[in-house]
C-alpha positions in Angstrom: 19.9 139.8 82.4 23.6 141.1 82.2 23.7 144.5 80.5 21.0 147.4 80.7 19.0 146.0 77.3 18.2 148.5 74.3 15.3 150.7 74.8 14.4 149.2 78.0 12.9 146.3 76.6 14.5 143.1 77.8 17.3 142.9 75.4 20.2 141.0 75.9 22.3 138.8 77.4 20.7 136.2 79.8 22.5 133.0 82.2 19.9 130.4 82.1 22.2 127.2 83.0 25.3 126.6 84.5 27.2 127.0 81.3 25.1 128.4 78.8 24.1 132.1 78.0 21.2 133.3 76.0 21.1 136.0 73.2 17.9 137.4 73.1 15.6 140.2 71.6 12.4 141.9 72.2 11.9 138.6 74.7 13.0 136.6 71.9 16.0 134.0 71.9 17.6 134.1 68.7 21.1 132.1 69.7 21.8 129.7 72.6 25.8 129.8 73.6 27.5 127.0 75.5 30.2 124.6 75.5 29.2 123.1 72.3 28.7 125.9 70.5 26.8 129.1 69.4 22.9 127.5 68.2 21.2 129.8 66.6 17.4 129.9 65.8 17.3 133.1 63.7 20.2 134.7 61.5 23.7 134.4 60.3 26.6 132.6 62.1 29.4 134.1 61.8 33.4 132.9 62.4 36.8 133.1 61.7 38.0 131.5 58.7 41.6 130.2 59.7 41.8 127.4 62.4 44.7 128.0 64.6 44.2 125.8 67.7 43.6 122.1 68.3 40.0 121.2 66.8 38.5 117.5 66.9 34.8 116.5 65.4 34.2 113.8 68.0 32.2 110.3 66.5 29.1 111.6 68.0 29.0 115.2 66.8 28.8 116.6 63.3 29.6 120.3 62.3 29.6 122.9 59.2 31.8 125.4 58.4 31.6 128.0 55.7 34.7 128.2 53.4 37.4 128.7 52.6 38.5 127.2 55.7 42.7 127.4 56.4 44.5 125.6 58.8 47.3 127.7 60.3 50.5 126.2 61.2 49.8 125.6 64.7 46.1 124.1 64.0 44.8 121.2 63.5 41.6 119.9 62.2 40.9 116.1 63.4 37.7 114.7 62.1 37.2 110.7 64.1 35.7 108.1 62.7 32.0 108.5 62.4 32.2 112.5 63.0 31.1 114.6 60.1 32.4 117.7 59.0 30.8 119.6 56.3 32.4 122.8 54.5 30.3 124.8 52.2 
C-alpha cells in the first residue's frame, strides 16, 4: 500500500507487479495502471484532449478516445495496419 488510505480502511494505491499499480477502494480495485494503459473496472476515464507527443495503435492493439481529439503541432497520431482506433 503506498499512502496512509482514507479512514483507515485499505484505500489506495497498491504495487502488485513489476510495472503495474492498483487503484483501489474499500478492498476493491476499481482501475489497473501499467504500461499499456489505465483499465478500469468501475467509473469514468478521464484524459487530455490534445495529443502532443508521438502516439502509435500498434496492429495488435485497439483503443478509444473521447472527442474532440486535436493533434498539436508536435504530435502525431499513427494508427498501423490492423490497429483500431475509435473516437466517440
Amino acid at each position: 500500500m503506498i499512502g496512509n488510505g482514507i479512514g483507515g480502511v485499505s484505500d489506495g494505491l497498491e504495487h502488485s507487479a513489476k510495472g503495474k499499480v492498483s487503484i483501489s477502494t474499500e478492498g476493491n480495485v476499481i482501475a489497473d495502471i501499467d504500461t499499456s494503459g489505465i483499465r478500469s473496472q468501475q467509473g469514468i476515464i478521464r484524459h487530455k484532449n490534445t495529443i502532443s507527443t508521438s502516439v502509435t495503435i500498434a496492429s495488435d492493439e485497439t483503443a478509444v478516445a473521447a472527442g474532440p481529439l486535436t493533434i498539436s503541432s508536435t504530435g502525431t497520431l499513427e494508427v498501423a495496419s490492423g490497429g483500431i482506433m475509435v473516437i466517440v
